[in-house]
VOGU-3710 file (C-alpha; in Angstrom, 3 decimals, decimal comma):
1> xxxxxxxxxx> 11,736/-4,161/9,901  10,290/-1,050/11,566  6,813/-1,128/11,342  4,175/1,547/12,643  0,505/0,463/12,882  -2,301/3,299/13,818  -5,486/1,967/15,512  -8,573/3,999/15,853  -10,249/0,753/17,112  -12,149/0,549/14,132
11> xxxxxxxxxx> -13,056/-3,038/12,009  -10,366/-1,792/10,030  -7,427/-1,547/12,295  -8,648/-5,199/13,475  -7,717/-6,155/9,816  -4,921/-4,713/10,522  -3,938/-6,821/13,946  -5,120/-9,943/12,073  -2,848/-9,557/9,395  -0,085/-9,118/11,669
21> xxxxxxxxxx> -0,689/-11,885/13,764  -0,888/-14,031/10,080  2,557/-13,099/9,265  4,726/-15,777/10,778  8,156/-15,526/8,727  7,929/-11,446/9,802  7,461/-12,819/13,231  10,223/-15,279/13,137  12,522/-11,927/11,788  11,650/-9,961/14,726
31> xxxxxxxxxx> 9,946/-6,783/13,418  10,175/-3,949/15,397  5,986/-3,365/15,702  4,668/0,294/17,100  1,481/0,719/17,632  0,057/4,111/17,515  -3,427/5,459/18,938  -4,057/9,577/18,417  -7,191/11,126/20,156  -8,003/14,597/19,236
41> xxxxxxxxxx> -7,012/17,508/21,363  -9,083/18,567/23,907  -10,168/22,590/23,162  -7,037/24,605/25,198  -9,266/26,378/27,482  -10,577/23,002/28,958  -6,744/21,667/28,963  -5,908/25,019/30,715  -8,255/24,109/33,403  -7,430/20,268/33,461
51> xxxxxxxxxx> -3,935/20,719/33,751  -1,703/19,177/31,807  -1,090/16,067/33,219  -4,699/15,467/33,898  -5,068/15,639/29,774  -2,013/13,601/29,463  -3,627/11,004/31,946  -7,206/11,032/30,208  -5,150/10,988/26,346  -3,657/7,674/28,010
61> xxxxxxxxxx> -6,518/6,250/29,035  -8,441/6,372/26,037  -5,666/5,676/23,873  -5,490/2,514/26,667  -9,247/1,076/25,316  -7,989/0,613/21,964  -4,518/-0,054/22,332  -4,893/-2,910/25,017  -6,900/-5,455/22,742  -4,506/-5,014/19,780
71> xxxxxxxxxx> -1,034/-5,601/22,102  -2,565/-8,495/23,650  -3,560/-10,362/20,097  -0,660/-9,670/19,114  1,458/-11,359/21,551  -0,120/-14,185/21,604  0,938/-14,581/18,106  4,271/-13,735/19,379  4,761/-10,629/18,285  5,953/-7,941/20,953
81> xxxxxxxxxx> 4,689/-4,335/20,450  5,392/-0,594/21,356  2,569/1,531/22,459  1,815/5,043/21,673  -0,458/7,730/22,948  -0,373/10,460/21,404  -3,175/13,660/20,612  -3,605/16,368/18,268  -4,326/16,068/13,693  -4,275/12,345/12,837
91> xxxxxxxxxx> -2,574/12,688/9,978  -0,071/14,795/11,074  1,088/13,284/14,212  1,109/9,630/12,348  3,254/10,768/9,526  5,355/12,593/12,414  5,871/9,879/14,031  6,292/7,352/11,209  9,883/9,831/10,789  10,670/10,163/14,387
101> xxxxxxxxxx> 10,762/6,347/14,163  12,481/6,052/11,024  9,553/3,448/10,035  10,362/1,220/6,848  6,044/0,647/6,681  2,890/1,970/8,000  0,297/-0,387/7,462  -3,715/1,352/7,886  -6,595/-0,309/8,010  -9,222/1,781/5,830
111> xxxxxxxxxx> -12,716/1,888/4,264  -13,738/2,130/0,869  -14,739/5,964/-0,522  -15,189/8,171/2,163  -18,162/11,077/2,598  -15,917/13,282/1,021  -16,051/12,835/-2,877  -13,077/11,525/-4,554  -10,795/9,607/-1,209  -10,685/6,648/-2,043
121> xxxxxxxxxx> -9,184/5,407/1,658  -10,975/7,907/4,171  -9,372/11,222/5,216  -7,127/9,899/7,472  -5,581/7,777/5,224  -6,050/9,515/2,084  -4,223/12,476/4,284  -1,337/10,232/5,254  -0,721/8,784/1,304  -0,980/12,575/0,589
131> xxxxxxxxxx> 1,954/13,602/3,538  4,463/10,675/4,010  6,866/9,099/1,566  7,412/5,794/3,037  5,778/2,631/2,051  2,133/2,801/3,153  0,188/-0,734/3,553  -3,000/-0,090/3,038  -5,589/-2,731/3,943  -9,680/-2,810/3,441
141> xxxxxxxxxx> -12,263/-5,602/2,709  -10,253/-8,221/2,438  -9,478/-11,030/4,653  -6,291/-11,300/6,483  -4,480/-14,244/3,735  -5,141/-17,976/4,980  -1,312/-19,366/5,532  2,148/-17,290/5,879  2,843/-16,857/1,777  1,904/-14,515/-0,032
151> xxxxxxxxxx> 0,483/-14,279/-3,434  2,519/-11,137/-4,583  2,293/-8,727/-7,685  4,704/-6,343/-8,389  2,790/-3,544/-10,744  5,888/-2,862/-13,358  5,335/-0,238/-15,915  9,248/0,459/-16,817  9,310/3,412/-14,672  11,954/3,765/-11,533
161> xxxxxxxxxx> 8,739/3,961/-9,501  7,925/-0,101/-10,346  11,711/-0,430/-9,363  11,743/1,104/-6,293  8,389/-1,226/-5,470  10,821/-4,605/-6,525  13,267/-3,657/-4,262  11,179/-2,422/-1,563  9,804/-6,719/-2,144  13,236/-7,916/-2,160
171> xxxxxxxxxx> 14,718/-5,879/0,943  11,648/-6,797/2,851  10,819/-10,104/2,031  9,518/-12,007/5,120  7,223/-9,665/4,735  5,307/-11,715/2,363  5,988/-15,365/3,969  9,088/-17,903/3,408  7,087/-19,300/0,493  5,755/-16,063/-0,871
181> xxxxxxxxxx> 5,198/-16,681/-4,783  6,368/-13,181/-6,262  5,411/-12,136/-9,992  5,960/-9,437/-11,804  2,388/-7,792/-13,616  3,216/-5,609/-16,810  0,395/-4,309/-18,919  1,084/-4,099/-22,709  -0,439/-1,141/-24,993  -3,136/-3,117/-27,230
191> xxxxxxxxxx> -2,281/-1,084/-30,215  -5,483/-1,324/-31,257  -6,555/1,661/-33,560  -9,405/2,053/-35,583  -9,601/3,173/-39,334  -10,546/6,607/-39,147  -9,716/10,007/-41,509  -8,678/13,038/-39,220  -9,410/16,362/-40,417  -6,826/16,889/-43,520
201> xxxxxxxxxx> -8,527/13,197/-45,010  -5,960/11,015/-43,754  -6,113/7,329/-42,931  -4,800/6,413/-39,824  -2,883/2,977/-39,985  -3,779/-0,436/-38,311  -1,386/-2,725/-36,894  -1,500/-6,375/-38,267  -1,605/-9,151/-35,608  2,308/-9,818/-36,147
211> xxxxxxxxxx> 2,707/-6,089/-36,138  0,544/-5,667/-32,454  2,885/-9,047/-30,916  6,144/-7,153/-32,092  5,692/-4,249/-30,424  3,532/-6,014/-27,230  6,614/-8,243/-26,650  9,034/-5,665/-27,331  7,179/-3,313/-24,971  7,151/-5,828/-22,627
221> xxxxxxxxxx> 10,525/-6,759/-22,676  11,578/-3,107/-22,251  9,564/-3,182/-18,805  10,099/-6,262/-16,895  13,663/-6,667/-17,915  15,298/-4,315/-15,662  12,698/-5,896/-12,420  14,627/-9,263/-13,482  17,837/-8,277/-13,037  17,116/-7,109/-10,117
231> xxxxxxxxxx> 15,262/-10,562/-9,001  18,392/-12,293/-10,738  21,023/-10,162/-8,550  18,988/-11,153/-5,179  18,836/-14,758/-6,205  15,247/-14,750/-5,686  12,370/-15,736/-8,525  9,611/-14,191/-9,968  6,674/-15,339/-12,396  5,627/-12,618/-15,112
241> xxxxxxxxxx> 2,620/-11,747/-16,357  1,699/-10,032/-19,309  -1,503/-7,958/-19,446  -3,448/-5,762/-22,302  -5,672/-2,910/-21,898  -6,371/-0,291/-19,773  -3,315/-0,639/-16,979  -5,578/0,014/-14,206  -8,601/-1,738/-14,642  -6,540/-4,873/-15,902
251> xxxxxxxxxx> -4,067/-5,055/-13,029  -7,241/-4,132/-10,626  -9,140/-7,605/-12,257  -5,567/-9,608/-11,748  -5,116/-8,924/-8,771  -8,450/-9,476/-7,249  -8,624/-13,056/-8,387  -5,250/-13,998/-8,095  -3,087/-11,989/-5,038  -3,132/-11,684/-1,565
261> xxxxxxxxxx> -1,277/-8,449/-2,169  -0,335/-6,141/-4,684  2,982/-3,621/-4,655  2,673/-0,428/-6,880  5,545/2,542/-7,014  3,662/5,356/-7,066  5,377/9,087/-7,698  2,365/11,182/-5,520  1,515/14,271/-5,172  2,152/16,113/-1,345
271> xxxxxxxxxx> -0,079/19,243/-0,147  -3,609/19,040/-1,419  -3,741/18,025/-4,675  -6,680/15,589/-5,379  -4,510/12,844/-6,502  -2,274/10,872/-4,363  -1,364/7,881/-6,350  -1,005/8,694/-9,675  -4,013/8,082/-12,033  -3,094/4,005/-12,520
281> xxxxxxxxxx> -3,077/3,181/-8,761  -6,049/5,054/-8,150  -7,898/3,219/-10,803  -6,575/-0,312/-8,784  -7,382/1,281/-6,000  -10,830/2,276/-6,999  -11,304/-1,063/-8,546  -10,312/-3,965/-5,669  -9,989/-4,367/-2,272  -7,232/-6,357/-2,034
291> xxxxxxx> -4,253/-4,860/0,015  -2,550/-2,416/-1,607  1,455/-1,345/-0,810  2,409/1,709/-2,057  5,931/2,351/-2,571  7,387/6,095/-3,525  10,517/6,343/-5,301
//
């Protein structure tokens, strides 16, 4: 597994070394770890007069401060690293890079919101979610997980989007520990509709109880079946949950007592649209801190 981590040196990117160094089945497997520091330009008429290796040199060196700490925890939990200085847009040289390397993750270390209303990650972040398709780790208040499994959800809403975030789990595993327990988190519609008379006078229906567990389990059904087969075809196990309500908010409360980290598929939206995730990972997102994987179909 190619894996590229970007440090600013922050709390946050120490979350980020510390639950690297946790992650002893990916260590046993050998990851291919990069770790990437990006200072910002210098203005070009002081580079002009520098020179360019002088910049290149002083890039280094402060790149150096922040890089240093993180290679050194990490091998002493055995995992050897790649180093990378590199300058200019944040966001633009890690998602860059992330290609050049071919990188199956890129795990961040972020805050909560950021000054500007409406990221939920920070710029930097938000700006990378907004730019790169691959799988984006994205880690915040939590506390690197105690022990090398994982508790892992798998948000499945029927869509190929929960798919692609099953097989993204499956392919990668070690990732989550040898003993990573997997399950699979579906929300149900409640069906729950009041009695009311729209415009022309009409009644609107109610569901009976039977009526509301036909079409939960059916709906249901419909959603997690396809996530089993592919569990089934990898000869690996999953548990299943089933969830009512408002699909955010309830996988947001799930996951925040019971996972140490939570996959969602998520379709995004590039350029500069406001939303990133789609409107139910932003709710989780807006809702927990737990470490959130995004996956794009």
């Amino acid at each position: 597994m190619k894996i590229l981590v970007p440090l600013d040196g922050s709390d946050y990117s120490k979350k980020v070394v510390g639950f690297l160094a946790s992650r002893s089945t990916l260590i046993g497997a050998e990851p291919e770890v990069h770790l990437l520091n990006v200072q910002p330009a210098l203005p070009g008429q002081a580079a002009a007069q520098l020179g360019r290796q002088t910049v290149r040199r002083i890039y280094e060196s402060e790149a150096e401060t922040v890089l240093a700490p993180a290679r050194r925890a990490l091998a002493r939990a055995g995992i050897a690293v790649e180093t990378h200085a590199d300058s200019g847009h944040p966001v633009v040289r890690i998602v860059q890079i992330a290609d050049d390397l071919k990188a199956d993750l890129i795990v961040i270390g972020a805050h909560g919101y950021s000054e500007f209303k409406g990221l939920l990650f920070g710029s930097v972040t938000h700006g990378v979610l907004a730019r790169s398709k691959r799988p984006v780790l994205v880690l915040r208040g939590a506390r690197a997980p105690r022990g090398d499994g994982l508790r892992t959800g798998i948000a499945i809403d029927g869509s190929k989007f929960g798919l692609a975030a099953v097989k993204f789990a499956l392919r990668h595993r070690y990732l989550f520990g040898a003993a990573a327990r997997m399950t699979l988190v579906h929300v149900v519609p409640d069906f729950v509709m009041p009695v009311m008379a729209d415009l022309g006078g009409v009644a609107v229906p109610t569901y009976t109880e039977q009526e509301i567990k036909v079409l939960q389990d059916r709906d249901f059904e419909k959603a997690i079946a396809p996530a089993r087969r592919l569990f089934e075809k990898a000869a690996a196990s999953a548990g299943e949950v089933r969830l009512s309500g408002m699909p955010g908010d309830e996988i947001a409360a799930y996951a925040k007592k019971n996972l140490d980290v939570l996959l969602v598929g998520s379709h995004g939206y590039g350029g500069f649209k406001t939303a990133v995730l789609g409107s139910v990972a932003t709710r989780i997102a807006a809702k927990c801190d737990t470490p959130l994987l995004i996956v794009r179909a």
